[in-house]
C-alpha positions in Angstrom: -48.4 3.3 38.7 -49.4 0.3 40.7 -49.8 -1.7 37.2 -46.5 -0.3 35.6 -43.9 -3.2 34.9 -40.5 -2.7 33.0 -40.4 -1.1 30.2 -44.0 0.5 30.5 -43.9 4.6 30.2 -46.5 6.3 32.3 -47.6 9.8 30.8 -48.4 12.2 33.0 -50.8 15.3 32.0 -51.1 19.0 33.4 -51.7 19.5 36.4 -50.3 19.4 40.4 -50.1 15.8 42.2 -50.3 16.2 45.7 -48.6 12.4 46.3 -45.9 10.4 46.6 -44.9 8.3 43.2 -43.2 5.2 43.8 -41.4 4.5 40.6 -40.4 0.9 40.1 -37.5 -0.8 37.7 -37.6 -0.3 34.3 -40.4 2.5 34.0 -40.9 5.6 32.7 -42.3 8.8 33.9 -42.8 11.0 31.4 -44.7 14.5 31.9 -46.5 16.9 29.5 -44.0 19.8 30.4 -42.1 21.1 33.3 -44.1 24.2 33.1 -47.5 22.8 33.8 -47.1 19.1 35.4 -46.2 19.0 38.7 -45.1 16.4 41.4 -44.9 17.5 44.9 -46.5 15.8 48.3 -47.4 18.4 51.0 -46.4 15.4 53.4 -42.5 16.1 55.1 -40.7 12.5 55.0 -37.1 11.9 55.4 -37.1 8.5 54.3 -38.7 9.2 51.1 -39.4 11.9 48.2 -42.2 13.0 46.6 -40.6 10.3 43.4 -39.4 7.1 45.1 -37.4 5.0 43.2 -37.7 1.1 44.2 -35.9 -0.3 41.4 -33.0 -0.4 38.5 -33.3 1.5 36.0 -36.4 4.2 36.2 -36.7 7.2 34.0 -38.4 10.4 35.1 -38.9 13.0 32.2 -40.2 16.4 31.2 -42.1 17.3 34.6 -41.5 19.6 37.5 -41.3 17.8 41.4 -41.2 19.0 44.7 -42.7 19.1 47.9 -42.6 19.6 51.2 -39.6 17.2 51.9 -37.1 15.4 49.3 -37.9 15.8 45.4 -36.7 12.7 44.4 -35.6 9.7 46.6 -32.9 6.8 45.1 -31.6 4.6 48.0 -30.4 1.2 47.5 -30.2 -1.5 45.0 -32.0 1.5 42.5 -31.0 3.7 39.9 -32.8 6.9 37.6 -32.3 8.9 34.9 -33.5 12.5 35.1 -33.8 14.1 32.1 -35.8 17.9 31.0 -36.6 17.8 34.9 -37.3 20.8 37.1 -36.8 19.9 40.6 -38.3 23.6 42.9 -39.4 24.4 45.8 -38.4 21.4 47.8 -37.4 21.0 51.2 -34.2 19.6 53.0 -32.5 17.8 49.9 -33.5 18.2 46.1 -31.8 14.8 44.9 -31.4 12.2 47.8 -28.9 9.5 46.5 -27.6 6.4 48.9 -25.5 3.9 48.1 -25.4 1.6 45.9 -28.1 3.9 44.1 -27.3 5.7 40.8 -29.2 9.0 39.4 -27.6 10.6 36.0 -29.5 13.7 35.6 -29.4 15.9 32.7 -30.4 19.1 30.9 -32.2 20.2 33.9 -32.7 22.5 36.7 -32.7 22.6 40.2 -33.6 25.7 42.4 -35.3 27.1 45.7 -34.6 24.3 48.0 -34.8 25.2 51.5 -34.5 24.2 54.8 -37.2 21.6 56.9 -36.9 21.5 60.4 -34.2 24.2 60.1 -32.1 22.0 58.5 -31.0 21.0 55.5 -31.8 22.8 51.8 -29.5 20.9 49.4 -29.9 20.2 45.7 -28.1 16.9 45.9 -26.9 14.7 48.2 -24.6 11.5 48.2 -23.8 8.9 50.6 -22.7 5.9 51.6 -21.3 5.0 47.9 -24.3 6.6 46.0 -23.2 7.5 42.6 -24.5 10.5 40.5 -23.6 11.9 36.8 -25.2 15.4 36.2 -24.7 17.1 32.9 -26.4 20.4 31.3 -27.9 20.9 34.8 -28.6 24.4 37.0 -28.6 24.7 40.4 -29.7 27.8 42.1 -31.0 29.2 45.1 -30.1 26.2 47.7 -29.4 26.9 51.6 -26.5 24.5 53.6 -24.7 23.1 50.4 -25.7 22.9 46.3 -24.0 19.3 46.8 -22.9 17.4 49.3 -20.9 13.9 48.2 -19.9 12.1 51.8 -18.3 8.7 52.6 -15.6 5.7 50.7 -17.3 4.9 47.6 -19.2 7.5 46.7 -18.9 9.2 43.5 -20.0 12.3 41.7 -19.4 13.9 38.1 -20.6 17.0 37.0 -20.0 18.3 33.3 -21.2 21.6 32.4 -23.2 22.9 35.5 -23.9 25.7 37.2 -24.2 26.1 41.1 -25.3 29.6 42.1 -26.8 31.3 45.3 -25.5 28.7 48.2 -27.1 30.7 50.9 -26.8 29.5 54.9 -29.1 27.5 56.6 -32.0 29.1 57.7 -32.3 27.9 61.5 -28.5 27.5 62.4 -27.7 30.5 59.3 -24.5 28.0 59.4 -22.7 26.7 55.8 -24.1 28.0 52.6 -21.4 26.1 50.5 -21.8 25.4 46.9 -20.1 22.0 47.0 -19.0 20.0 50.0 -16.7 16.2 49.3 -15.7 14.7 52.2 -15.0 11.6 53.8 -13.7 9.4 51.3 -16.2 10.5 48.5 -14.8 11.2 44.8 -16.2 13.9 42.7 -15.0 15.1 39.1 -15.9 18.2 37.6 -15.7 19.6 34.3 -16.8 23.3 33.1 -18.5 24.0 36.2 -19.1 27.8 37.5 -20.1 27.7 41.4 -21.1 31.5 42.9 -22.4 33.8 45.2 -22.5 31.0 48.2 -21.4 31.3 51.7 -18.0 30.0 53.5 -16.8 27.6 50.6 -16.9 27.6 46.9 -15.7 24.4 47.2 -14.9 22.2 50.5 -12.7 18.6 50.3 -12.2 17.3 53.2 -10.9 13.6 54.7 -8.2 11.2 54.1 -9.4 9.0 51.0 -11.1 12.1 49.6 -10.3 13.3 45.8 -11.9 16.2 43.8 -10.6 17.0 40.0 -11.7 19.9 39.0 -10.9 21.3 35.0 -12.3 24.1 33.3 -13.9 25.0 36.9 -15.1 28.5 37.9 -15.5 29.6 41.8 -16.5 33.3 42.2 -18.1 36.0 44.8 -17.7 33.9 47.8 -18.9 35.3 51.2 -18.1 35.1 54.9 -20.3 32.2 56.4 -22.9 34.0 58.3 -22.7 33.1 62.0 -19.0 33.6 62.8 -18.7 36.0 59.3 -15.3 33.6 58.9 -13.9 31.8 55.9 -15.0 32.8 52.5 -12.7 30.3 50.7 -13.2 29.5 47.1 -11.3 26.1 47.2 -10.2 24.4 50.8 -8.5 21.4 50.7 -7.8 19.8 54.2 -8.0 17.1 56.3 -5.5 14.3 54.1 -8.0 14.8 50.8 -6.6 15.5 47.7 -7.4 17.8 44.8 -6.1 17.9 41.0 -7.1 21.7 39.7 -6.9 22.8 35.6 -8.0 25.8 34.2 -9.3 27.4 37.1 -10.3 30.6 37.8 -10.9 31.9 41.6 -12.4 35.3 42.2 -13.5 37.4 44.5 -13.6 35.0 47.7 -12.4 36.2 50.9 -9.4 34.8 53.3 -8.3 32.6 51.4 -9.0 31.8 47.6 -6.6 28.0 47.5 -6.2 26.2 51.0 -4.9 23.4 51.8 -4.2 22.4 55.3 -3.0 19.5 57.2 -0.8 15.9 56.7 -1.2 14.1 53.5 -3.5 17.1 52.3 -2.1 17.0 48.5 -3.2 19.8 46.1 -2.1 20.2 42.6 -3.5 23.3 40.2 -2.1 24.2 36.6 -3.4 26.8 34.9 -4.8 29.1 37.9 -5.9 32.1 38.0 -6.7 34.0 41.1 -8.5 37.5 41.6 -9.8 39.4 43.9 -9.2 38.2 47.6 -10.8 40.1 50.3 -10.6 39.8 53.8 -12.8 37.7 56.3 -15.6 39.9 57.4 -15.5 39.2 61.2 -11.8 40.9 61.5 -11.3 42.0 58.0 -7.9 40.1 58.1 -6.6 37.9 55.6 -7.7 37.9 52.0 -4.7 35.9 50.9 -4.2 34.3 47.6 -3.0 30.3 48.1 -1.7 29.1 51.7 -0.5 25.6 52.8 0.0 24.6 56.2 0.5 22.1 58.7 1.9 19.3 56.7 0.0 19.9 53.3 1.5 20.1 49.9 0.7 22.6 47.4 1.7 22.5 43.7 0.8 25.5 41.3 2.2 25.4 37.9 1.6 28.0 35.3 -0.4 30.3 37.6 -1.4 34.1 38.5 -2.0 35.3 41.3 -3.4 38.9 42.1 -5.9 41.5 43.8 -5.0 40.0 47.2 -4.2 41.5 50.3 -2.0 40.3 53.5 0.1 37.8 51.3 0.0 36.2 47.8 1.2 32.6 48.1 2.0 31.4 51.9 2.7 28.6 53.9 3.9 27.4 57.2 4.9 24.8 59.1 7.1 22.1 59.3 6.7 19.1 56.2 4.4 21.7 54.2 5.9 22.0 51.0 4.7 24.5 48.1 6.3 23.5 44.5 5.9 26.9 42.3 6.6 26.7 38.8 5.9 29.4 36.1 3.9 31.5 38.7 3.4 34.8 38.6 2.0 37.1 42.1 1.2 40.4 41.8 -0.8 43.4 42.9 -0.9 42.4 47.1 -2.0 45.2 49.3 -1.3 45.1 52.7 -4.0 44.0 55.4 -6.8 46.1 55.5 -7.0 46.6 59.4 -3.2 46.5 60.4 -2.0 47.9 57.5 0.5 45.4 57.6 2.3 42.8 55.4 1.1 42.5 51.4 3.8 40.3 50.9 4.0 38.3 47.0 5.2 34.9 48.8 6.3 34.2 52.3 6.9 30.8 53.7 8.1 30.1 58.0 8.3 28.0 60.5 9.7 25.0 58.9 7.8 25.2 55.6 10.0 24.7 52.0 9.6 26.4 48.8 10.6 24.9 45.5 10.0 27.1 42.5 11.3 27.7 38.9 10.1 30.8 36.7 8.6 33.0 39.2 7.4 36.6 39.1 6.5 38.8 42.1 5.5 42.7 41.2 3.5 45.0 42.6 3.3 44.0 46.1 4.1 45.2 49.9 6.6 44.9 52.6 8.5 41.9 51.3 8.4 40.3 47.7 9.6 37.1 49.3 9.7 36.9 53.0 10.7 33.5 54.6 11.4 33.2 58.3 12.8 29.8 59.3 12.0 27.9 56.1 13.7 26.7 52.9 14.0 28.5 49.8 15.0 26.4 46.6 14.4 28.8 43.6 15.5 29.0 39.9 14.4 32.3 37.6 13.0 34.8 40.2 12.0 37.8 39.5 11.0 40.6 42.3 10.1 44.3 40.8 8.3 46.8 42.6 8.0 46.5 46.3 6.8 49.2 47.6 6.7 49.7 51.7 3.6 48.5 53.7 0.5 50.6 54.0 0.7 51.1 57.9 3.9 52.5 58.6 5.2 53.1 55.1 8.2 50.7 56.3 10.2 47.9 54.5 9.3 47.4 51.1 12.3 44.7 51.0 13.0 42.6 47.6 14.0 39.3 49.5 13.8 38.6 53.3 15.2 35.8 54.8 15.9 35.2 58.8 15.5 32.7 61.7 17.8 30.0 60.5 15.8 30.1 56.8 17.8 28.1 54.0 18.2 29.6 50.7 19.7 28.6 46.9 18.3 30.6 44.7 19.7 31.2 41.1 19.2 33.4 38.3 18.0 36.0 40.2 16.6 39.9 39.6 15.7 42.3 42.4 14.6 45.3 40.9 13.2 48.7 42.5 12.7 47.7 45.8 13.0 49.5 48.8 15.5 49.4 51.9 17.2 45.8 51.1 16.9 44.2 47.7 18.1 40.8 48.8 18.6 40.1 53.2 19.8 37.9 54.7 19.7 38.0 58.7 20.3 36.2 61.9 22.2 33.3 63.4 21.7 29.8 61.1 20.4 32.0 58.3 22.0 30.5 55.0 21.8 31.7 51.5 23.8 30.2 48.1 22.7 32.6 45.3 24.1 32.4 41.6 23.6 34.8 38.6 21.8 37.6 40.8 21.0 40.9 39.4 19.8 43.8 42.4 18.9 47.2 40.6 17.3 50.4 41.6 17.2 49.9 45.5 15.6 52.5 47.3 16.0 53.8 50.8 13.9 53.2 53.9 10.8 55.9 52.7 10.3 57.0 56.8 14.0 57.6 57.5 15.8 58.2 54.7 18.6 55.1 55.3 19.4 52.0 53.9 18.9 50.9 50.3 21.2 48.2 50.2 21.7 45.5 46.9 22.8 42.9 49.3 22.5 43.3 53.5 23.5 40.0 55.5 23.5 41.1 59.4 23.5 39.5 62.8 25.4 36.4 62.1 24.3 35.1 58.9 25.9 34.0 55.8 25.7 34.4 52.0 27.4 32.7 49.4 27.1 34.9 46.0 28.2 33.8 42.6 28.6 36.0 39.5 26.4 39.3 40.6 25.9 42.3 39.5 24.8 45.6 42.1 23.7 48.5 40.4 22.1 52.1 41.4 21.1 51.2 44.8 21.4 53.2 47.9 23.9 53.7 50.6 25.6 50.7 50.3 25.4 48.0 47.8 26.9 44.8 49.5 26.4 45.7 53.6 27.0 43.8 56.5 27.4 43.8 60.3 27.5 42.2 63.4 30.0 39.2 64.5 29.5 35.7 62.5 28.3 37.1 59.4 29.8 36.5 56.5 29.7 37.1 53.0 31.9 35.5 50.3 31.3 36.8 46.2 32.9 36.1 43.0 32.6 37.1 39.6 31.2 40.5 40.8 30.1 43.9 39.5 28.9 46.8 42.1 28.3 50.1 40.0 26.5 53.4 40.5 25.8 53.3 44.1 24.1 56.4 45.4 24.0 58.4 48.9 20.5 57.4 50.8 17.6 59.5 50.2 17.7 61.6 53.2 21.3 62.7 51.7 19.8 66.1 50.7 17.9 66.6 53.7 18.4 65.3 57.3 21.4 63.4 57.2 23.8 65.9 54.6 26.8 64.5 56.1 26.7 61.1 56.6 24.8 60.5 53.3 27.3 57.2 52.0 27.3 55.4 49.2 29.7 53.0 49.2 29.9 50.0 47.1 30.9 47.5 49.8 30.6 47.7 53.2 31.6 45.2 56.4 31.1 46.7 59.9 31.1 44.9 63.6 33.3 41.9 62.6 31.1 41.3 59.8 33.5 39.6 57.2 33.1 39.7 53.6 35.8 38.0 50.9 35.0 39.1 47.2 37.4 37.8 43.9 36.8 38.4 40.5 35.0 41.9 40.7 35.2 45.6 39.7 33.4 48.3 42.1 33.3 51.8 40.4 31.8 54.7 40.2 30.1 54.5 43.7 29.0 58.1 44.7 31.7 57.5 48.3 33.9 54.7 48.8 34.4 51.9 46.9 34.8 49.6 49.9 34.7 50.6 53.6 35.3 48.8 56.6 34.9 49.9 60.0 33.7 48.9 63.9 29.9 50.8 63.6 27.0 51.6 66.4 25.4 48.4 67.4 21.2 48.1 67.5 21.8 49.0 71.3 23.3 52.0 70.3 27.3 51.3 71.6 30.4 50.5 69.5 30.2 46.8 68.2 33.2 44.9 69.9 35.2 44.5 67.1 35.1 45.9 63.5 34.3 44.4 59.7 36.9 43.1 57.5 37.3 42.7 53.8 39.2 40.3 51.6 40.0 41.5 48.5 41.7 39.4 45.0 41.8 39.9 41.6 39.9 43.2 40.9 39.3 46.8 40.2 37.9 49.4 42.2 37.8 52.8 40.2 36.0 56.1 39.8 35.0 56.1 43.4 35.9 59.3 45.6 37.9 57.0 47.8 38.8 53.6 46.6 38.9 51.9 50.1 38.3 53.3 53.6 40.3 51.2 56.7 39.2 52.0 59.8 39.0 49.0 61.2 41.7 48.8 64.0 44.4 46.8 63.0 43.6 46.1 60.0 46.2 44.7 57.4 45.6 47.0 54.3 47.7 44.4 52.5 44.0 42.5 52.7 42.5 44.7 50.0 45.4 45.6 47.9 47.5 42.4 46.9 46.0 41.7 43.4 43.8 44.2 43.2 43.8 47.7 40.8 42.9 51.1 42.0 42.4 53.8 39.8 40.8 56.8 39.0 39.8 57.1 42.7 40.1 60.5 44.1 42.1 59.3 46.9 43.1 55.1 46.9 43.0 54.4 50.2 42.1 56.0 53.1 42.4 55.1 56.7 40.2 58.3 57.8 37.3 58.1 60.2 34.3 59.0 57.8 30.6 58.0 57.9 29.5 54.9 58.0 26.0 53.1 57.4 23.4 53.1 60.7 22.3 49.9 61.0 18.2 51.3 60.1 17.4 47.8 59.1 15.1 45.5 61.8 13.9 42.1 62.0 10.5 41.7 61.1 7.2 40.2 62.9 6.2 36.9 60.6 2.2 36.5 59.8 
């Protein structure tokens, strides 16, 4: 090697070198076969590899390195191709590449590279604006991280590769991820398939730092070992960004897509997620994509599914998730607690923008948002049934705590207790073209099964609805400041609540429209018919602390039909002006028209909920 210049190629025949090869510009190493030539120094450095690159453009072929530190070394003003190479049975790094050097490495293999010191066990590493290009390359069986890019300036691409068996380190039994970018590094990926590693799939973390990932497996990721915490396919934090296409995420536990944090910017098209578990430490999570603290998350043309807690969540103030074309379904609620399994939920200041969205199949809530912002074209929720620990809620759309909604073209259908909610002081909601069908009553006590509830002093705008088959009441609401204005409406078909036939025989409703407790609810353009009780009712109620509310609902009434009910309207709010619900309107074919009897009213069976 000592008389190698440019351009010379230095053969290499069977056999096991027990040295260091210092590989200088220009020449080739070319062995007989990876099988049966063999590079590997039994002496540990960290400042070199068992092949040291010293110059510009070296070329290592057809042979098998190792050792008992670093395979191959590339630091500096040097660069290396790597081609038919099997790098095995290494320790602490595989590939050591620092800035400004270069390794491309291609149809090779890289596997069994452990720890030294306790430390370490990586197939590749990058720093300091190293750059590396593998293609047709396996990595397998690697403890800490398959690759690890760091620092401003580096950059790695990987095209067809295969990262598999990311186990922890053996001293600390801490990481195990399959690829780490962070701190300013750049990486692209293309047909990758990382699995069966240890904390992270795939970890991007740093302002400055940027991952693209297309055509990009992550599967069967595990708890990291010491704490048993994370599990994350893709994690996104720390003001990096990631660009995501034609991915597919499964089996990973906590969480499959996080991003977390200011700046933290996160777009994925073409996403599919499977198969979320939860953490193994606490068994909780298992969710399918979260945001938080200031990150932005954009998934278009994605499904989401097999998760449990949530589907889609984020939180806090700035986060923003931008949905389009997604589809969540199939959420079971948290394995411990039993509770949530909720398609989407968003609170504390977090903002949803979506268009074309699908939530089936899931728990508690289909979406749930607690003082956030909802901004939502073409929803569909179908499907909710109650949570597993109580067998309570099971509620189409929940919004409280000051949340802001506009939502339009929207279909709530077979849910349980409220189809659409809207509850508590500051809570706002402007919905247009809404369909709520098939809402079914609370499964523990028999109550509720509302189209529409909007309680403790929140309002709803509704334009051009239509409420059919749901329980008890289709369009409720109670308490002092709420209020509920509706045009262009149809409320059909509503049907006693479930206990009807059971445990509450004779208070079993259904009523088309409801307003009790100086709730106040105005509605033009409509028809309410063949509603198994009234068509509309008003009345004062039992408040949550079980005495009379103060005062009782009211109901403005123009231009509309009520008919085929067994009473048209019901008064009994004190004082009330009946010309309110009569001047414009049509009754017919109503057993009785009006009625200022006391009858039955709704219980208020509906409660705030706890927020994840």
């Amino acid at each position: 090697m000592a008389a190698a210049r440019a351009g010379d190629v230095v053969a290499v025949g069977t056999g096991d070198y027990d040295e260091v090869v210092r590989l200088r510009a220009g020449v080739t190493l070319w062995g007989a076969c990876p099988a049966a030539t063999r590079i590997a120094s039994s002496r540990f450095s960290d400042t070199a590899g068992s092949v040291t690159v010293v110059g510009l453009g070296a070329i290592v072929r057809n042979l098998s390195i190792g050792g008992a530190g670093p395979a191959v070394w590339v630091a500096g003003a040097t660069s290396a191709e790597l081609t038919d190479v099997v790098i095995r049975d290494a320790g602490w790094v595989g590939v050591v590449v620092s800035g400004p050097g270069a390794v491309v490495l291609s149809h090779s293999a890289i596997r069994r590279i452990t720890t030294a010191a306790a430390f370490g066990g990586r197939a590749l590493s990058l720093q300091s604006g190293a750059r590396a290009e593998l293609r047709r390359v396996s990595i397998e069986q690697t403890q800490e991280h398959g690759i690890l890019a760091s620092d401003g300036g580096t950059e790695l691409t990987l095209e067809d590769v295969s990262i598999l068996d990311t186990d922890s380190e053996s001293g600390t039994r801490a990481g195990g991820r399959a690829l780490g970018v962070q701190a300013g590094a750049h990486a692209r990926l293309e047909r990758v398939v990382r699995g069966r590693c240890n904390e992270y799939g795939v970890f991007v973390g740093g302002a400055g730092t940027a991952v693209e990932l297309t055509d990009v497996v992550v599967r069967d990721v595990r708890s990291e070992r010491t704490r048993l915490d994370g599990g994350r396919a893709v994690s996104v934090q720390e003001g990096a960004t990631a660009t995501l296409s034609r991915v597919h995420l499964a089996e990973s536990r906590e969480i499959a897509l996080y991003a977390g944090g200011g700046g933290t910017t996160v777009s994925a098209s073409d996403l599919v997620i499977r198969g979320v578990e939860p953490r193994e430490f606490d068994h909780e999570g298992g969710r399918g994509a979260q945001a938080r603290a200031g990150a932005t998350l954009t998934l278009t043309r994605a499904d989401v599914s097999v998760a449990r807690d949530i589907g889609v969540y984020g939180e806090d103030d700035v986060t923003l998730l931008t949905l389009t074309d997604v589809r969540v379904h199939d959420v079971e609620s948290d394995e411990v607690t039993g509770l949530f399994g909720r398609g989407i939920s968003v609170q504390l200041g977090a903002r949803v923008e979506g268009a074309r969205l699908e939530v089936a199949h899931v728990r508690d809530i289909g979406v749930s948002a607690s003082a956030a912002s909802l901004a939502i074209e073409d929803l569909t929720v179908r499907d909710v049934e109650p949570r597993a620990s109580d067998q309570d809620h099971g509620r189409g759309i929940s919004m409280q705590g000051g949340t802001s909604a506009m939502l339009t073209r929207v279909t709530v259908d077979s849910a349980h207790e409220a189809g659409v909610l809207a509850s508590q002081p500051g809570t706002s909601a402007t919905i247009r073209d809404l369909a709520v069908r098939g809402t079914r009553s609370n499964v523990v006590t028999g109550f509720d099964g509302h189209g529409l509830d909007v309680q403790e002093g929140a309002q709803a705008v509704v334009e051009r609805a239509r409420f059919e088959g749901n329980h008890e009441a289709s369009i409720f609401s109670f308490a002092d400041g709420s209020t509920t204005t509706l045009s262009h409406v149809v409320v059909l078909g509503t049907l006693p609540r479930a206990c009807a036939m059971t445990t509450c025989t004779s208070a079993g409703a259904g009523s088309g429209v409801v307003a009790l407790g100086g709730a106040a609810i105005s509605m033009r353009l409509f028809e309410v018919r063949d509603n198994a009780f009234c068509g509309v009712q008003i009345g004062v109620g039992v408040s949550p602390d079980g005495g009379p509310f103060p005062a009782g609902g009211t109901i403005d009434l123009a231009e509309g039909l009520v008919t085929g009910n067994v009473i048209g309207a019901n008064l009994q709010t004190p004082g009330f002006d009946a010309a309110r619900v009569t001047t414009g309107v049509i009754y017919r074919d109503n057993v009785r028209n009006l009625d200022a009897a006391e009858l039955p009213v709704p219980a208020l069976g509906i409660d705030d909920l706890g927020m994840p």
